[in-house]
N, C-alpha and C positions, 0 to 999 in steps of 0.2 A: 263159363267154362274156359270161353279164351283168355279171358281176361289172368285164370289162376295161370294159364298156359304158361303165358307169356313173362308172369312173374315167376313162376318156376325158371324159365331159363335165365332169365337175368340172373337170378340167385346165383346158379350152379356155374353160370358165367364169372360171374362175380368173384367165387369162391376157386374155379381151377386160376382164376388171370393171378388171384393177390398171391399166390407162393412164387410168382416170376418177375417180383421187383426186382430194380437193378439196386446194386447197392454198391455204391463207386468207393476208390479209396478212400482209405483214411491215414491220412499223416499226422503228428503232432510231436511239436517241439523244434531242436533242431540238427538239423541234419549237418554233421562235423565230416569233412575228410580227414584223412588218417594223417593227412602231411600236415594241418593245420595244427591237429591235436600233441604230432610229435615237435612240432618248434614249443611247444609250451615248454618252458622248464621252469627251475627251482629257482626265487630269488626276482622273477617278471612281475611286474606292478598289474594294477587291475585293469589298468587301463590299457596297457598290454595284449594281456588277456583277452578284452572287451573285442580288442581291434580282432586280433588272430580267430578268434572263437566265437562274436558276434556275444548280442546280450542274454544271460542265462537264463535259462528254463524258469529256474527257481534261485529267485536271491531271499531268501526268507530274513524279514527281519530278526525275528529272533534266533537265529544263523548267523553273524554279520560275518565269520568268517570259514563261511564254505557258500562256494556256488554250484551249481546243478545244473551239467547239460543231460537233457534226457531227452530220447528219441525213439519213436514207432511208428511203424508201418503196417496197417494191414490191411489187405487185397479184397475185397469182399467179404462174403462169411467166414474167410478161412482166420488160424489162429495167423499173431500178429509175424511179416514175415522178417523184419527186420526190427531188433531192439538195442538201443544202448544207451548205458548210464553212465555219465562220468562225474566226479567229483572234484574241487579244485578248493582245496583248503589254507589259508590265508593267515598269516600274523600282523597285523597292520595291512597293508598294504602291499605286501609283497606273499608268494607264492611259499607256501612250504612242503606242500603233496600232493601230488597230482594221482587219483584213484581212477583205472579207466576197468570198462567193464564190468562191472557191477551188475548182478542179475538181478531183474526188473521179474514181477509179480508174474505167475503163466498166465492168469486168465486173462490177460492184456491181448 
């Protein structure tokens, strides 16, 4: 009988502690300030770019001319608190549009 006792509490132990995980931030990608992202302009090589904006999210090969800063932040359980997506599309090597903010998926 002590024995069931004692496993009873561990159980019900067990069971109130796991809903009080911590669950720490979660960042991913990169984090652009706004002054970095406005010296970008029309016509700046990639390498430019690379320097000002650091290296992109997403260079997809078969992309070769758009790269992808893309960027989230979320606080624990809550939805994500900061999001942003920029695009930087390219002719050769040089700069032709720059797309900022771009809505990123909700369930993120």
């Amino acid at each position: 009988m002590r024995h069931r006792l004692t496993l009873f509490v561990v159980v019900v132990f067990t069971l109130l502690s796991s809903g009080c995980v911590y669950q720490a931030a979660l960042s991913q990608g990169n984090l652009l300030d706004q002054e970095d992202i406005d010296q970008v302009e029309v016509g700046m090589t990639r390498g430019q770019v690379r320097f000002l904006l650091g290296t992109p999210m997403i260079d997809d090969p078969f992309h070769e001319n758009r790269w992808d800063y893309v960027y989230f932040l979320r606080v624990g359980r809550d939805e994500a608190a900061l999001k942003r997506w920029i695009s930087i599309y390219y002719d050769g090597d040089n700069v032709t549009e720059i797309v900022e903010d771009q809505e990123l998926r909700a369930d993120l």
